[in-house]
N, C-alpha and C positions, 0 to 999 in steps of 0.2 A: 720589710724591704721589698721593693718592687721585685717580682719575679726576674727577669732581663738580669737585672743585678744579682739575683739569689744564684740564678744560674750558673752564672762563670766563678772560676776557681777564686776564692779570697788571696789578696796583694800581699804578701809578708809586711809587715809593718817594721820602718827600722828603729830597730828596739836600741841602739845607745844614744840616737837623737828624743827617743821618746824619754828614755828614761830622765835625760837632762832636763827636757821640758815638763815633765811630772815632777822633780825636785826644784823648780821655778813653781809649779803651782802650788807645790805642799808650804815653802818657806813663805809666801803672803801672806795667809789666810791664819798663818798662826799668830802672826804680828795683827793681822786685822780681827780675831776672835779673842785674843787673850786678856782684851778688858771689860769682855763681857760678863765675867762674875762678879769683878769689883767695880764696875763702872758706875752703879748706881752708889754705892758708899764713897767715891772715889770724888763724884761729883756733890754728895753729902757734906763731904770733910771740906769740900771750896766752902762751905757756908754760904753760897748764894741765894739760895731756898728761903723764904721764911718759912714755909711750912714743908710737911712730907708731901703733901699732895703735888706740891710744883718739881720735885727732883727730876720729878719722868721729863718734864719741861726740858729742863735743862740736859739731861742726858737724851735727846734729841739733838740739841746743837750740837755737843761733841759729838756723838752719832755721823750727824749728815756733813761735817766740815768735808771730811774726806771725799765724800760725794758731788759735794760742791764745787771743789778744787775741780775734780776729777772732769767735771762738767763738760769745763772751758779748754779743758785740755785733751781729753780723751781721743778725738778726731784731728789734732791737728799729732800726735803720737802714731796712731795709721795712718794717717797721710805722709808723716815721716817715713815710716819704716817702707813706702814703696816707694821713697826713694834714696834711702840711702842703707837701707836695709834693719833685717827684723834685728840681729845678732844687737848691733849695739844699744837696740830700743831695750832690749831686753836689759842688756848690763847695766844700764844707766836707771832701769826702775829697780833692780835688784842691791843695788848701792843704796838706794834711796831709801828703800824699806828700813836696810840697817841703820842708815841715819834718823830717821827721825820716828824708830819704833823706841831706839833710847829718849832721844828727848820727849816722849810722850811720858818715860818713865820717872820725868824731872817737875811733871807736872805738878806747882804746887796753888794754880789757879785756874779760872776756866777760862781765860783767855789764853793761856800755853797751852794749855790744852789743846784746844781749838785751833791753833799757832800751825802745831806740832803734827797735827792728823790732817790738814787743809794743805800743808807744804807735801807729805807724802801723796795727797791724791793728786796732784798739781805733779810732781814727775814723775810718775808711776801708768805707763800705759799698757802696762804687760799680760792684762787680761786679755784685751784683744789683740794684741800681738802671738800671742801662746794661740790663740783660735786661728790666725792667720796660718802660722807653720805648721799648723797641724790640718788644715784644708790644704795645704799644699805638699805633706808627705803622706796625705790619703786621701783614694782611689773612691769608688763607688761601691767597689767589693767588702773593703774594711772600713769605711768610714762611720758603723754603728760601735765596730770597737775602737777605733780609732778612740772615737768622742765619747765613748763610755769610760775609757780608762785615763783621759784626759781628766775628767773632773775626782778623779782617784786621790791626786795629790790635793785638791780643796777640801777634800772631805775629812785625808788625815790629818789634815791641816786644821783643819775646824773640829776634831775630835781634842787633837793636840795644845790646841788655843786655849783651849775651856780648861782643861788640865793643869797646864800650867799658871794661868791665870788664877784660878780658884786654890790652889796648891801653894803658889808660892807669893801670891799677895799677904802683904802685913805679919813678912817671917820672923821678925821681933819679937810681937805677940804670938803668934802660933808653934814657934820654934827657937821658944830661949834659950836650948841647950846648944844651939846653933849660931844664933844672929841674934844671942841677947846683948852683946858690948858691941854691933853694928851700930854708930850713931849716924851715916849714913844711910842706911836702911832704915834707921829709927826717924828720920826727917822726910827720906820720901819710903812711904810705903810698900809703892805698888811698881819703885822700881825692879826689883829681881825679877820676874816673871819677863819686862820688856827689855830688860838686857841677853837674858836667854835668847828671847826672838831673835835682837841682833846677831846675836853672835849666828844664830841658825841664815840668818843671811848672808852674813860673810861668807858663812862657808859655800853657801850657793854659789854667789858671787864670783869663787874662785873655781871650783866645778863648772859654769857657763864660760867663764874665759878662756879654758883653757880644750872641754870638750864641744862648745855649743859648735856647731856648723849653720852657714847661712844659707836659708832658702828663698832668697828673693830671687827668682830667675834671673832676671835680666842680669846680676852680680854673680851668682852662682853659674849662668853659660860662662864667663870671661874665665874660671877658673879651665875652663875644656879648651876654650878658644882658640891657645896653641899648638895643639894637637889636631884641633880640625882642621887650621888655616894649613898646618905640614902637610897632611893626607888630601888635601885638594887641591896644594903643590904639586903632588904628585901625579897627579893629573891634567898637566897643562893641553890637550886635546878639547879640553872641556867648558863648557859656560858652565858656572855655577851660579846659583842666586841662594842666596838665604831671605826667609820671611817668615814670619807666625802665620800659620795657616792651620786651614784643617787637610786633611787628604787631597791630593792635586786634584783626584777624579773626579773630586764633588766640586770644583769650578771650574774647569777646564770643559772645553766641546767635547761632543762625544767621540767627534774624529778621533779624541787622543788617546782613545784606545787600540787605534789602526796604528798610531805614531811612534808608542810605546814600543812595538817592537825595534823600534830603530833609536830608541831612547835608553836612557839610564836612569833610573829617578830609584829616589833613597828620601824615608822620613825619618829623620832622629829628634826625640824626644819624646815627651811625655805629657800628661795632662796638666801634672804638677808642676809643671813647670811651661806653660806655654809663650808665657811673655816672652819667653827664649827659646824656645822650642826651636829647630833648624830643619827646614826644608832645602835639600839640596837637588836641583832639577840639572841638571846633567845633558847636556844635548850633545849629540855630532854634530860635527860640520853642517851647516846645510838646512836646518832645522830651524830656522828663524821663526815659523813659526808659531811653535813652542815655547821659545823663548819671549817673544812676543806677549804670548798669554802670559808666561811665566812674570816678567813687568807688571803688568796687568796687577796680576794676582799680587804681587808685592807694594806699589803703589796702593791699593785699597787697602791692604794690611797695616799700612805703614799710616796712613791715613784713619787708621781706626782707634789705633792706641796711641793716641795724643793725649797731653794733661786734661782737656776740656770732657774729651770723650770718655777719660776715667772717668771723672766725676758723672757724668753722666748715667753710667753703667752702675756708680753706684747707688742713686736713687732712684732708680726701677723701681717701681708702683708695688713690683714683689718685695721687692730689699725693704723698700719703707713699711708695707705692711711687715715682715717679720721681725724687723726693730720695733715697729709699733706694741709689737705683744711681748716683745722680750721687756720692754721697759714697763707693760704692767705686772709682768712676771715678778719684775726687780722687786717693784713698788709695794706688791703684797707681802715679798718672803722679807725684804729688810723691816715692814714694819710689824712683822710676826716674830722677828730674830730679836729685833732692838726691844720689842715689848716683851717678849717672855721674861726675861731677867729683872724687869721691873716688876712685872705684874708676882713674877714668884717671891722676888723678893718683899713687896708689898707686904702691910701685916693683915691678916684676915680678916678682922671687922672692915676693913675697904675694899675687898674683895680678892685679898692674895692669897699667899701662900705661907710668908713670914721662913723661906727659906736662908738659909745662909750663902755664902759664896762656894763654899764647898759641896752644897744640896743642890745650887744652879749647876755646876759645870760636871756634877757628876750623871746628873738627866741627860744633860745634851748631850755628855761623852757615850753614856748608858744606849743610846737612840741611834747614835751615830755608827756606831761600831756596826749595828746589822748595815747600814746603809752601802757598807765596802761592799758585801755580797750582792746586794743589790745590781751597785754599779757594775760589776767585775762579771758576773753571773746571768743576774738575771735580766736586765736593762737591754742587752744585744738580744733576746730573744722577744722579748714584749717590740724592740725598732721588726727584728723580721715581722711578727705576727699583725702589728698595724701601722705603721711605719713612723717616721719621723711626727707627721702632724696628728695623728691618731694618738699616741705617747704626750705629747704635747698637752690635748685637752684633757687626758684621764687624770696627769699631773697637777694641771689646775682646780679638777674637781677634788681631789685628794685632799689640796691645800686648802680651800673653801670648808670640805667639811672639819679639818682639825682644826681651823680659826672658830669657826661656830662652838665646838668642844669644848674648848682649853678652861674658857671663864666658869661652866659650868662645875669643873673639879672643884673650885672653892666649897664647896656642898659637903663635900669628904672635910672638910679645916671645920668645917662649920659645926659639923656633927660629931666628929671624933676627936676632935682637938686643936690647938689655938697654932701649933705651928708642928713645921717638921721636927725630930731630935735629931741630936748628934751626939753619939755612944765617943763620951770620952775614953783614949784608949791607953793606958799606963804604961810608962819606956820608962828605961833603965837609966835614963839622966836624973829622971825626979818630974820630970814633967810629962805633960799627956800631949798624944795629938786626937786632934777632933776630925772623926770618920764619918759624912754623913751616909748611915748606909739602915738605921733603922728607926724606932719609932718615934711616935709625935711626944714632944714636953706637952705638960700639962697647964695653961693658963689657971689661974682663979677661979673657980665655978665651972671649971671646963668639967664634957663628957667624962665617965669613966676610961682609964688607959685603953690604948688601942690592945687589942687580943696580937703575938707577934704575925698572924695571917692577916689582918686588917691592915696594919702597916705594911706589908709587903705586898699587899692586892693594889695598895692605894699609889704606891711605889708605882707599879706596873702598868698603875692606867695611866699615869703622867707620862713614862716614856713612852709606852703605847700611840698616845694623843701625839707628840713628838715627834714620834715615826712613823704617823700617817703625814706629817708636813714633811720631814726629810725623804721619805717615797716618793709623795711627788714631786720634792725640788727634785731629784734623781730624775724624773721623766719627764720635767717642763724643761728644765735647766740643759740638760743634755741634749736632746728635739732641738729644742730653742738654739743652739748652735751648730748643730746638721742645718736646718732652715736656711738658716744666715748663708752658710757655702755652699747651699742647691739655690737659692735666688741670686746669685750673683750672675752677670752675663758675661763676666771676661774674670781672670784672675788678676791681670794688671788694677783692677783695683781692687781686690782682695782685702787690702792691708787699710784701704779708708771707709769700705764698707764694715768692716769689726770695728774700725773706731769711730763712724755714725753710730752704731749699733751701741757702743759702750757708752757715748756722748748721751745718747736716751737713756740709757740705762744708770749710768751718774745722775742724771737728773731727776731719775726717778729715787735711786736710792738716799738722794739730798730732798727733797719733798718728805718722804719717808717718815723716816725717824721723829723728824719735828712736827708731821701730819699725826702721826702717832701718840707722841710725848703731848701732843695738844689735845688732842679728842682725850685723851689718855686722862688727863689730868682737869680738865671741864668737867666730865663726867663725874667725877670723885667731890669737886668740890660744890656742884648741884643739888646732889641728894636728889637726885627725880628716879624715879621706878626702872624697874626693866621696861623695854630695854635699852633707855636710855641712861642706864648707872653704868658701872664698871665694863659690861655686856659692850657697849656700844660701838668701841674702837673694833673688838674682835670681828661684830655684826660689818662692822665697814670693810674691814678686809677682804672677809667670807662674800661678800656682795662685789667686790671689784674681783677678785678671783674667776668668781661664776660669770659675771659677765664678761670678762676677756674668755672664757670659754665658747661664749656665743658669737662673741667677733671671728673668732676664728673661722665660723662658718662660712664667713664670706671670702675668705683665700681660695688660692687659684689649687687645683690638689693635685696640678704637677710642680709644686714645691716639694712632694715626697721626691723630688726624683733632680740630680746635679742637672740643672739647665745647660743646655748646647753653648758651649764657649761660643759661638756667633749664630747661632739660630737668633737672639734677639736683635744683633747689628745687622750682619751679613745677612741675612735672608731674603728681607725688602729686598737688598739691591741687585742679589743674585741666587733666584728660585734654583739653581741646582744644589746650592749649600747644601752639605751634608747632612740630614735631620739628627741620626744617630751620633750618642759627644759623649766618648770618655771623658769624664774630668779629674 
């Protein structure tokens, strides 16, 4: 964090607005992770495949639907929420979730599938929305924890996904003593696990409505409004003006410091709130002008945040680059997220793992769990030590070297055995549940057993490899949305700059998946050498990673630092503007 900023005392953060908004990021990401253990068999059992080699194929388009929706819609949802505000953007993607995380549950072909996940990205804009309220209830001082504890709820989110998904898919089979006369569960599978979600969204749902508070300024000043307009009733003596502005003294002549005395002048508000901010300029009798200037100053105010000049401010050459790199950010972790489960589940002469659904979602949960500390701990002190964009590229490097990694583990399946085990474990019904927590089954011809350290070394470098990609999503992902709210040049657009940014970033994660599942699945049915066999996808990602690390070179590197609410407008037109900008 820039010194300037390290300096002054940190902002309290208000902790029942955040906690609302952290239980809005936790309930998505379980609905959007929970079919990643069984997604690959889920897309099996459609029978669309003629062979194994095409599933990844196909679990690409269910993949990217969501992304795709999400596309077309993403920025015209921040363009809503600055005008009618975040609160109800927010309620209306939180319904949404619940709705159509069940019907995903109902999936029994890949066209509902695909149905079901492309209707949720389609009303669902509350990524960037969540990054809007939270650039606007933090300051410069708090804004590394701010946005560190912000992706807190994704993360238990995505811990929690994996869990359930791999836990409670196909309870029929896994848990007869339970849901073995379920013939409902017995027809669709991989219901239970996407009813759970719902239901975890409702309860959001009902939490948001009834605690969310709205931070759109311009809606959020009308709740004060009565109370101001009484108190400068009270003062009929006086000319008042209201405008967004910055400090009077940074526009006004410097006469106005002689005038002051004979003056009354008052600034209320906040950075976070500036589209409504109120300057109240106060004059006696007599003082025209002041008042004059004061005009002045309100006419170019008023003239600056107009709908056209929103848009404007939101694609600043800054803002474009920092969506530029967040959508390659997107583009390597979704096709590193969506590949892992296939490649693990894969069988090992093709280059996997041959793990089960229960061995995928227990790595990811295994990896993720340290990644809380990370965020919570360690992530604010890595923004002090190099700041937002310095975090940014160590992240990307992070992700680059665990994609190169991940293929080369097949080495361990190769040599010590044909897949992971799963230690059936005896319950008191009569039947077992399967824990994948130790060593590998033995194929035909396979190596001698693993020794139980060999298993547990081999364990440890998969989630190892894991949590070097979740590290750095922790420091690209996080960065990558401080960026976003220091390249902005006004907050009035705040709310369509996060949905440019997410509009990139859908489009990256709809390319994704299916860029993925395709390289993915080429390679396999080629048969050609390293590194164009199973290697190759990983090789692709690792390669667009390291090169968005190079681009970043060419950013401007006061993106470490909240740009001047009118240093980019105001300044041409009036060289006293303020240089120094709380935001």
């Amino acid at each position: 964090m820039p010194a300037t900023a390290s300096a002054q005392p940190e902002t309290p953060l208000p902790k029942g607005q955040l906690a609302v908004i952290l239980l809005t990021r936790f309930s998505e990401p379980v609905s959007f992770t929970v079919l990643f253990p069984f997604v690959y068999f889920m897309v099996r059992d459609f029978d669309v495949a003629e062979t194994p080699e095409q599933i990844g194929y196909f679990v690409g388009i269910v993949a990217s639907s969501f992304s795709i929706a999400q596309m077309f819609t993403g920025m015209f949802w921040g363009f809503l929420s600055d005008r009618i505000g975040r609160r109800p953007v927010i309620l209306v993607g939180i319904l949404g979730t619940a709705l159509c995380s069940a019907l995903f549950g109902f999936s029994k072909s890949l066209g509902w599938a695909v149905m079901s996940r492309a209707l949720w990205g389609a009303i669902n804009g509350n990524a960037s929305v969540s990054k809007t309220i939270m650039g606007e209830i933090t300051d410069e001082t708090n804004q590394a924890r701010g946005f560190s504890i912000l992706p807190l709820g994704w993360n238990l989110g995505s811990i929690l996904g994996p869990i359930l998904g791999g836990m409670l898919a196909s309870p029929v089979e896994n848990y007869p003593f339970l849901f073995g006369n379920s013939e409902l569960l017995r027809t669709y599978p991989y219901l239970l696990p996407c009813l759970v979600c719902s239901c975890i969204s409702l309860f959001t749902f009902i939490i948001a409505l009834i605690f969310l508070e709205e931070t759109l300024p311009s809606i959020a000043q009308k709740k004060q409004s009565s109370a101001a307009t009484l108190a400068i009733d009270a003062r009929p003596s006086e000319t008042t003006l209201r405008t967004e502005t910055t400090p009077l003294n940074a526009v006004l002549p410097d006469s106005s410091a002689t005038l002051a005395r004979n003056s009354y002048l008052t600034l209320r508000g906040s950075s976070s709130s500036l589209h409504s901010s109120s300057l109240a300029c106060s004059v006696s009798d007599g003082d025209d002008e002041i008042c004059s200037d004061c005009s002045s100053v309100a006419q170019l105010e008023t003239q600056q945040f107009t709908w056209w000049q929103s848009l404007r401010d939101a694609f600043n050459h800054h803002a474009v680059g920092c969506a530029v790199g967040y959508a390659f950010l997107s583009l390597v972790t979704i096709m590193l997220d969506e590949l892992y489960p296939v490649w693990a589940a894969t069988a090992p002469r093709l280059g996997g793992f041959g793990y089960s659904t229960r061995s995928i979602g227990l790595t990811l949960t295994s990896s993720s769990i340290v990644v809380v500390y990370l965020q919570l701990v360690v992530y604010p002190r890595w923004q002090h030590k190099w700041g937002p964009l310095g975090c940014f590229r160590r992240g990307l490097m992070l992700i680059s070297i665990a994609s190169f990694i991940l293929p080369f583990l097949n080495i361990m399946v190769r040599v010590w055995g044909d897949s992971l085990a799963v230690s059936p474990i005896p319950t008191s019904f009569g039947g077992t549940i399967t824990f994948a927590l130790s060593p590998w089954t033995q194929a035909p011809n396979a190596p001698p057993p693993f020794t139980g350290t060999a298993a547990w070394v081999s364990w440890g470098i998969v989630v190892a490899t894991l949590l070097l990609r979740f590290c750095g999503g922790v420091m690209s992902f996080t960065s990558s949305n401080i960026l976003i709210v220091n390249s902005v040049a006004s907050h009035s657009s705040l709310g369509t700059v996060n949905g440019f940014n997410q509009t990139l970033g859908a489009l990256a994660r709809a390319i994704g998946p299916l860029l993925a599942g395709s390289i993915w699945s080429w390679s396999l049915t080629q048969h050609l050498p390293f590194p164009l066999d199973f290697h190759l996808v990983f090789n692709f990602i690792a390669l667009i990673s390291f090169s968005t690390c190079i681009y970043t070179l060419t950013w401007d590197p006061r993106v470490d630092r909240r740009m001047c609410e009118f240093g980019l407008s105001i300044k041409a037109r009036h060289p006293r503007a303020d240089e120094s900008c709380s935001v």
